[in-house]
C-alpha positions as CSV (number, residue, x, y, z in Angstrom):
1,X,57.9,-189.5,66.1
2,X,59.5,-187.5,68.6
3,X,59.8,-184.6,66.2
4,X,56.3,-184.8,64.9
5,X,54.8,-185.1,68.8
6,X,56.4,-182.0,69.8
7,X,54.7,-180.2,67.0
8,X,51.4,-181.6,67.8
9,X,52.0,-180.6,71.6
10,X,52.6,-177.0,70.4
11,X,49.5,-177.4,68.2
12,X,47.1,-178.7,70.9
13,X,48.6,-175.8,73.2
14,X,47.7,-173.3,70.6
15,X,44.3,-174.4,70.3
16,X,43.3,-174.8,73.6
17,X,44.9,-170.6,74.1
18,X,42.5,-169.9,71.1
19,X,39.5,-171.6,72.9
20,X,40.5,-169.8,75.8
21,X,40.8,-166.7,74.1
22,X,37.8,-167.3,71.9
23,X,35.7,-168.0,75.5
24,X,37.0,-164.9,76.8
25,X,36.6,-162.7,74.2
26,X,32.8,-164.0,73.9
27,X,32.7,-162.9,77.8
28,X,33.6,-159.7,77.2
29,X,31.4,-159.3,74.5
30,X,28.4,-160.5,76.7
31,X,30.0,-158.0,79.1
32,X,30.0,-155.0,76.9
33,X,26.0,-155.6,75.5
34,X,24.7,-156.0,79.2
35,X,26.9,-152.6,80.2
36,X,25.5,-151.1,77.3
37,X,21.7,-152.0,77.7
38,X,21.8,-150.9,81.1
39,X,23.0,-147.7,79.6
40,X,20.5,-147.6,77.2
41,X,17.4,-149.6,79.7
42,X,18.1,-145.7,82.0
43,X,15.1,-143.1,81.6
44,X,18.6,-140.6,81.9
45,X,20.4,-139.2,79.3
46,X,24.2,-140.9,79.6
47,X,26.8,-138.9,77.7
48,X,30.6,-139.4,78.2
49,X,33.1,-137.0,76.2
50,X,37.7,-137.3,76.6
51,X,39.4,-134.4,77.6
52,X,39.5,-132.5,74.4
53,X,35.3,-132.7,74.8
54,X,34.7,-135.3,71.9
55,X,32.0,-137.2,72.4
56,X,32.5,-141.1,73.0
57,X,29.6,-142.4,73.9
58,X,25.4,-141.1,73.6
59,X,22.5,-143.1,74.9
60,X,19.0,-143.3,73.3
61,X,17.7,-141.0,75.6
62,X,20.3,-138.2,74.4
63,X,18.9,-138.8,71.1
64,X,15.2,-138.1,72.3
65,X,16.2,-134.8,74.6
66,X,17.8,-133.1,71.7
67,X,17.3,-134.9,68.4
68,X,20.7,-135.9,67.5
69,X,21.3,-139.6,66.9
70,X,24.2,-141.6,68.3
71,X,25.9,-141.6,64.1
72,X,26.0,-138.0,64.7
73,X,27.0,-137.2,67.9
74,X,29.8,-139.7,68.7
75,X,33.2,-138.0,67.6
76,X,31.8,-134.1,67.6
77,X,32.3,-132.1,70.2
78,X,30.2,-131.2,72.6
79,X,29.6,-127.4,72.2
80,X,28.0,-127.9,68.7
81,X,25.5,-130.7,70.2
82,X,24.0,-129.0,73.3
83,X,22.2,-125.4,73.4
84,X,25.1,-122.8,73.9
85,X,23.5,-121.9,78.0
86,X,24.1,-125.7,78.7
87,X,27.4,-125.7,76.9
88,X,28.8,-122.7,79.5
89,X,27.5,-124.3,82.7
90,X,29.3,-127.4,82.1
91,X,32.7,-126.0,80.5
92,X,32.2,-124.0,83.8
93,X,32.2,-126.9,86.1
94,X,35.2,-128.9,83.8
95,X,38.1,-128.7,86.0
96,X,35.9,-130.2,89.4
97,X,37.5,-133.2,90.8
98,X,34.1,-134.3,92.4
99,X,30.9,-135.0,90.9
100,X,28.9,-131.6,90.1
101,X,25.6,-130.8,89.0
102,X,23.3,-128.0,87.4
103,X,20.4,-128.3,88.9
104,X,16.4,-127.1,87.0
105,X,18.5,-125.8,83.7
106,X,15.7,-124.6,81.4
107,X,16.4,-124.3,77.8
108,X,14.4,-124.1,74.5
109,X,15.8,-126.4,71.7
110,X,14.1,-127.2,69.1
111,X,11.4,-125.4,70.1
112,X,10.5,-127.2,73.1
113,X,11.1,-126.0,76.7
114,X,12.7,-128.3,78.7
115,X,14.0,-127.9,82.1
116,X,16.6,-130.3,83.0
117,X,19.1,-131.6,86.0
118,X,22.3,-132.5,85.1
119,X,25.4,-134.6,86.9
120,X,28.8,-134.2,86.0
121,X,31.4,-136.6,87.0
122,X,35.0,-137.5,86.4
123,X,35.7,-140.6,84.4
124,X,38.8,-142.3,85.2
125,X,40.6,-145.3,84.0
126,X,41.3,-148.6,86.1
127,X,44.4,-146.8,86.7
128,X,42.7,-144.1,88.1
129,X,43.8,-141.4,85.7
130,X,41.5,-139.3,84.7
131,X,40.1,-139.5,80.6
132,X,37.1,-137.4,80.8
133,X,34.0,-136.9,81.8
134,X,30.6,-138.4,82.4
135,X,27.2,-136.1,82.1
136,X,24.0,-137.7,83.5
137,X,20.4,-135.7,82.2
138,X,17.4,-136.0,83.4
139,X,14.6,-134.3,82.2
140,X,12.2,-132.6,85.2
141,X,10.3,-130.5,82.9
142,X,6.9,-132.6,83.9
143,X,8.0,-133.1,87.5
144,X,8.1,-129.2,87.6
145,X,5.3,-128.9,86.3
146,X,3.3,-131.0,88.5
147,X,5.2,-129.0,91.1
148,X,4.2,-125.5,90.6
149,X,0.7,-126.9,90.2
150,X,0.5,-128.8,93.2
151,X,2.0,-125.1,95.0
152,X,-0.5,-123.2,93.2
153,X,-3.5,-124.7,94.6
154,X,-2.3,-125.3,98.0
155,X,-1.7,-121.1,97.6
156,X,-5.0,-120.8,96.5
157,X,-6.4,-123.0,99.1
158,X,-4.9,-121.0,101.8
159,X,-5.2,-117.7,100.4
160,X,-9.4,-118.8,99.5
161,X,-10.0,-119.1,103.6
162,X,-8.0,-115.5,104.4
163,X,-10.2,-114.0,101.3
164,X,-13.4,-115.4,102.8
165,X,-13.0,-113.2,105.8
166,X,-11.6,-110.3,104.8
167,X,-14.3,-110.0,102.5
168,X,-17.2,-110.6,104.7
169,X,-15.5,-108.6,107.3
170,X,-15.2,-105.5,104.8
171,X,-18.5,-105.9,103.0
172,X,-20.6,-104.7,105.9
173,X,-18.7,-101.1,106.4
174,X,-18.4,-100.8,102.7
175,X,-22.2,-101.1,102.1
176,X,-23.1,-98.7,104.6
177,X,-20.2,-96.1,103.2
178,X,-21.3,-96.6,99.5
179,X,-25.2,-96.1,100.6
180,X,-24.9,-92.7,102.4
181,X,-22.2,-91.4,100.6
182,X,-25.1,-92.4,97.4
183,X,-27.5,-90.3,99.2
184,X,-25.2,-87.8,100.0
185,X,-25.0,-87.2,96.2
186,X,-28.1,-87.0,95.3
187,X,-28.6,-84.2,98.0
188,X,-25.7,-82.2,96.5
189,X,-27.3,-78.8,94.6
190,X,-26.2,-78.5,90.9
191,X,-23.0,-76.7,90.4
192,X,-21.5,-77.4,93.7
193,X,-18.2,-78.1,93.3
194,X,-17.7,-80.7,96.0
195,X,-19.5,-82.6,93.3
196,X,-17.1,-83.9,91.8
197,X,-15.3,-85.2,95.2
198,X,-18.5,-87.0,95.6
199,X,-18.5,-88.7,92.7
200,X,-15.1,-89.8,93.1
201,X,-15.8,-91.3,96.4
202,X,-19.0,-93.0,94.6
203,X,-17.2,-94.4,91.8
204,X,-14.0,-95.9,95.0
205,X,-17.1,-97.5,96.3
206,X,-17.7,-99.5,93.5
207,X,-14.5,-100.4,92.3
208,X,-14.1,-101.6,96.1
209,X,-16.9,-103.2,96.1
210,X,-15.5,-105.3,92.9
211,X,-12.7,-106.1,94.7
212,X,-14.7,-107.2,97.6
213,X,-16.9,-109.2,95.4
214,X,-14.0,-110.7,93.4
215,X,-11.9,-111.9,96.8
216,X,-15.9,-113.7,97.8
217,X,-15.6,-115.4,94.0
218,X,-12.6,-116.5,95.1
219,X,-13.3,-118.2,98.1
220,X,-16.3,-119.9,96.8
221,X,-15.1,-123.0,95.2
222,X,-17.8,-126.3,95.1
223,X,-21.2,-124.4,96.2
224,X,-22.8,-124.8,92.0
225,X,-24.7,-127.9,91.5
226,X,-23.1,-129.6,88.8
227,X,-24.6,-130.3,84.9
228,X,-24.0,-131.3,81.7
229,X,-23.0,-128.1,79.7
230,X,-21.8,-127.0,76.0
231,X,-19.1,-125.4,76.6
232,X,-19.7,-124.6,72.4
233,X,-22.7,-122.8,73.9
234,X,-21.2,-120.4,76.5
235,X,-18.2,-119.8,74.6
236,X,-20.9,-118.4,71.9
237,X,-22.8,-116.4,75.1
238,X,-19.7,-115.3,76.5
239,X,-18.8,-113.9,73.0
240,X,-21.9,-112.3,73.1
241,X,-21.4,-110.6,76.4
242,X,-18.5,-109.3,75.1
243,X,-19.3,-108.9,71.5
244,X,-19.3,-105.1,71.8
245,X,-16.2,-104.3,73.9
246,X,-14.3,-105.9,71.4
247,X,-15.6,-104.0,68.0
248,X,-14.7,-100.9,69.8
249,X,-11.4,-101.7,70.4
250,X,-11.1,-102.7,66.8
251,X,-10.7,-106.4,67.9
252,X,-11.9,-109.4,65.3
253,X,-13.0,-112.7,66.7
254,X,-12.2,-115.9,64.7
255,X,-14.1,-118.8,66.2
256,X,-13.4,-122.4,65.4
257,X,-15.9,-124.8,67.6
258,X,-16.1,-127.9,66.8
259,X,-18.8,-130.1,66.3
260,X,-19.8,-132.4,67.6
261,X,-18.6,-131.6,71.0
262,X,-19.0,-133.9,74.2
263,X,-20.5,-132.0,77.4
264,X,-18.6,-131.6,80.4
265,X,-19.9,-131.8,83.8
266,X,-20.1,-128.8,86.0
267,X,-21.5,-125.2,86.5
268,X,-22.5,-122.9,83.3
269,X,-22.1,-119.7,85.2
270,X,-18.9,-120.7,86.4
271,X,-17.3,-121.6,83.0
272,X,-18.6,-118.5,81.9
273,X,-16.7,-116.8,84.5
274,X,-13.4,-118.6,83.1
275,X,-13.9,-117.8,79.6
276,X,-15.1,-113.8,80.3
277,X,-11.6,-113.2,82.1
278,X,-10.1,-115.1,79.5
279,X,-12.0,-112.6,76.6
280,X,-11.4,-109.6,78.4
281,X,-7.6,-110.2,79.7
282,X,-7.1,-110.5,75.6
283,X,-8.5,-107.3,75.1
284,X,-6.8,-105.4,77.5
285,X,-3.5,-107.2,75.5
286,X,-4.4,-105.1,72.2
287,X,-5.5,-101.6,72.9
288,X,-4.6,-101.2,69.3
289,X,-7.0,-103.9,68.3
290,X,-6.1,-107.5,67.0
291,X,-7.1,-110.6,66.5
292,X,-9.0,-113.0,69.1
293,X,-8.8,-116.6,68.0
294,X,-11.3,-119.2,70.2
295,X,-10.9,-122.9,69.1
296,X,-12.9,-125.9,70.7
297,X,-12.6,-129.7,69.9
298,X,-13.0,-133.3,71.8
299,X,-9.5,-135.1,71.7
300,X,-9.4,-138.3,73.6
301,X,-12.1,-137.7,76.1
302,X,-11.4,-134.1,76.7
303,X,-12.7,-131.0,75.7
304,X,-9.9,-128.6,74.8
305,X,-10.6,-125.0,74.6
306,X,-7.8,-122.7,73.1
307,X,-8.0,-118.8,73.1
308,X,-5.5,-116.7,71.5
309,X,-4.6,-113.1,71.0
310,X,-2.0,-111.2,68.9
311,X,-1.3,-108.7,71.8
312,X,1.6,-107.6,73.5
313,X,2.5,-111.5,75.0
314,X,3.5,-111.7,78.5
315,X,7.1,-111.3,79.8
316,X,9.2,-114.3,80.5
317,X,9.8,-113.2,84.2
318,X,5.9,-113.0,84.8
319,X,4.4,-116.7,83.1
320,X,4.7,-118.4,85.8
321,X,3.1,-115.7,88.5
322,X,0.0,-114.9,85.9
323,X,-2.1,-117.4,88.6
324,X,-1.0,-115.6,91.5
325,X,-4.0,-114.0,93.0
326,X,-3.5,-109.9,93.2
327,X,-0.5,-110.3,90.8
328,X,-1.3,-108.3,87.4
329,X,1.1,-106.3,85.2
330,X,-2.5,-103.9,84.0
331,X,-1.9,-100.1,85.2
332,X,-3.2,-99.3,88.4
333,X,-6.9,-99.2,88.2
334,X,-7.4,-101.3,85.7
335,X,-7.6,-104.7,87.3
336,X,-7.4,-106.4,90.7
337,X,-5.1,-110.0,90.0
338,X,-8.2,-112.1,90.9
339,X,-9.4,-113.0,87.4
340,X,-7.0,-115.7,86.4
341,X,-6.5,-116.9,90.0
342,X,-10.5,-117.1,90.3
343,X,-10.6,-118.9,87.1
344,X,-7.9,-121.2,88.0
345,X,-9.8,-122.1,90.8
346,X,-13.0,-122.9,88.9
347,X,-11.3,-124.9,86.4
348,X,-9.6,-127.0,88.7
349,X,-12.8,-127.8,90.6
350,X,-14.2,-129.0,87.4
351,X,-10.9,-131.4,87.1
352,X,-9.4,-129.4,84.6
353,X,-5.8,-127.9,83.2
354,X,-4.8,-124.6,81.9
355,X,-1.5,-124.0,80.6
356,X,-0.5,-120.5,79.0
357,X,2.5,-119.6,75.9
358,X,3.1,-116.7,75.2
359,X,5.8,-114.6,72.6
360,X,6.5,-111.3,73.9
361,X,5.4,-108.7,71.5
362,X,3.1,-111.4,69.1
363,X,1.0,-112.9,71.5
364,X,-0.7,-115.1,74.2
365,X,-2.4,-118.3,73.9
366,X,-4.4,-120.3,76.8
367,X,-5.3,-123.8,76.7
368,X,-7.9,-125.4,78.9
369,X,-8.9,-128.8,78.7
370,X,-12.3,-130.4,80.8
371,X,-12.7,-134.1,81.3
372,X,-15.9,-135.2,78.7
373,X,-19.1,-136.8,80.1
374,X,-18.8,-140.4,79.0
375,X,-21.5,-141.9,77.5
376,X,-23.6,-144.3,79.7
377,X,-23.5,-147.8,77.6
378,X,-26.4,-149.6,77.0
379,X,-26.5,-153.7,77.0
C-alpha cells in the first residue's frame, strides 16, 4: 500500500503540473492573439526584421501598402520587399540606438505614389540585448494631399485680395497709355520708321492689359449667379472656340461625353473659363501636334471631366507648383501663370477637385470632378 500510494502521489503531482502547465500555456496563447490583433487592429504598417534583416513578423497593413502577403514576406529579407529608395534610408539609419524616422518618403510601387512616414526602433529582448529592429509605416499620402490643398487656397485667397488692387490700381494709367499711344498710331505717316516702335508699344499694351485683366479674373471668385449647366454642352462650345487653333497645330480631338450626364450647379461662363485654359495649356504642350482626349461621365454623384494630351508632360519638380499663380514653364511671352490658378479658383468655388498626372515626354492628364445636382424627389 505504501508502495502503490507513493506512486499515486507522484501521479497526482504530475497532473496537477500538467494542469498547471496546460492553464498556462492557454494564457500565453490568449496572450499572443490579443498582442497580435492589436498589431493587426493598427491603421500602421508593423514590420519587425533580426539583425541579419530577415523579416519576422508583417501586419495586414504591410500587405495592403505594398502587396506582399505575410506567406511571402516573413523569412525574406527586407531589401527585396520594399522599393530600393526606402531600402537605403533605413539601412542608413540601422546602427541608431534611439528610435529614428524618415519622415514624407515618397515612392512609386506598383504604380501608385505613395508618400509615407516611417519609425525605426530597436527591438530588444527582456534581457535587454538588442535582436533587431522594429519599422512603424504610416501612409500620409491623403493627409498631404489635403495639405497642399488646404495651402493652396489659403495662397490663393491672400494672393486674390493683393491682385484685386494692383489691378484696379494699374488699369486706370494703362487705359489712358494704350488710348493715346492708339491715336498716336494712327497719326503716324506711312513709311515712317518709328512705326514699328509704335506698334510694339501697342501690342505691350495689350498683352498688359491681359495680364491686368487676368489678375481681376482672379480676384473675382462668387460674383456669377449660380445654374444648372451641361457641362457636355460647354465642353462641346469650348471645343468649338477652340476648334481652329487646334487643326493648325495639327492637333486631333477625341471626345468621349457621356450620356446621360447629371447637371452641376454653377456659372457657364466660368466653367468655360476652366476648360479653355485647360484646351489651350494642351496645345501649347504639342507644338508638333497630338492628340487631345476629353472624357465626361457621372460616377457616384459627380461629374468627372478628364482631359488629356500626348505632349511633352510636366517635370516632376514642377506638379505640384502648376496652381501657383505667375508660375509657368511657357517661354517668356507666351503666358502669364494665371490660367490654372484662375481655374483652380473657379472650380473650387463650384465645390470641386482637380488633380493632374503627368509622364514626362508622353503626356498630361487633368481630372476635375463637380458635385451633380440631385434630383428633387417627389412623394
Amino acid at each position: 500500500m505504501e508502495t502503490i500510494a507513493g506512486y499515486v502521489a507522484v501521479a497526482l503531482d504530475n497532473a496537477q503540473l500538467y494542469s498547471s502547465l496546460e492553464q498556462k500555456a492557454l494564457e500565453i496563447a490568449r496572450l499572443k492573439d490579443f498582442s497580435e490583433n492589436i498589431v493587426e487592429s493598427l491603421n500602421v504598417g508593423v514590420l519587425a526584421v533580426d539583425l541579419d534583416g530577415i523579416v519576422e513578423s508583417w501586419n495586414t497593413r504591410m500587405e495592403q501598402l505594398f502587396g506582399v502577403s505575410r506567406q511571402e514576406a516573413v523569412g525574406r529579407r527586407l531589401s527585396s520587399l520594399l522599393p530600393e529608395e526606402l531600402v537605403r534610408e533605413i539601412v542608413a539609419r540601422g546602427d541608431a540606438e534611439q528610435i529614428t524616422g524618415i519622415y514624407k518618403q515618397r515612392l512609386q510601387h506598383q504604380g501608385k505614389s505613395l508618400t509615407l512616414n516611417v519609425s525605426i526602433a530597436p527591438l530588444v529582448s527582456k534581457s535587454s540585448e538588442r535582436i533587431g529592429r522594429l519599422l512603424l509605416f504610416d501612409d500620409v499620402t491623403q493627409r498631404e494631399r489635403m495639405e497642399e490643398q488646404m495651402s493652396q487656397t489659403e495662397k490663393l485667397t491672400s494672393l486674390g485680395l493683393l491682385a484685386a488692387g494692383v489691378a484696379h490700381e494699374v488699369n486706370t494709367p494703362l487705359a489712358v497709355i494704350s488710348n493715346y499711344i492708339q491715336m498716336l498710331a494712327k497719326q503716324m505717316p506711312e513709311g515712317d520708321p518709328r512705326q514699328s516702335i509704335i506698334e510694339k508699344i501697342v501690342k505691350q499694351t495689350f498683352r498688359a492689359s491681359e495680364i491686368v485683366n487676368n489678375l481681376l479674373n482672379f480676384s473675382r471668385t462668387g460674383a456669377a449667379e449660380a445654374a444648372d449647366v451641361d457641362v457636355n454642352r460647354v465642353v462641346e462650345e469650348t471645343l468649338s472656340l477652340v476648334a481652329h487653333p487646334l487643326k493648325t497645330s495639327q492637333i486631333r480631338v477625341v471626345k468621349q461625353l457621356g450620356e446621360p450626364l447629371p447637371a452641376v450647379r454653377g456659372s457657364a461662363n466660368k466653367l468655360q473659363q476652366v476648360f479653355l485654359n485647360l484646351f489651350l495649356n494642351a496645345r501649347d504642350a504639342m507644338p508638333g501636334g497630338g492628340m487631345l482626349e476629353v472624357r465626361t461621365v457621372a460616377h457616384n454623384g459627380s461629374v468627372e471631366v478628364e482631359v488629356a494630351d500626348t505632349g511633352a508632360g510636366i517635370a516632376r519638380e514642377h506638379i505640384h507648383r502648376i496652381f501657383d499663380p505667375f508660375f509657368t514653364t511657357k517661354a517668356s511671352g507666351r503666358g502669364t501663370g494665371l490660367g490654372l490658378s484662375v481655374s483652380y479658383g473657379i472650380i473650387k468655388e463650384h465645390s470641386g477637385k482637380i488633380d493632374v498626372r503627368s509622364t514626362p515626354g508622353k503626356g498630361t492628364s487633368f481630372h476635375v470632378e463637380f458635385p451633380a445636382v440631385k434630383k428633387a424627389v417627389h412623394v
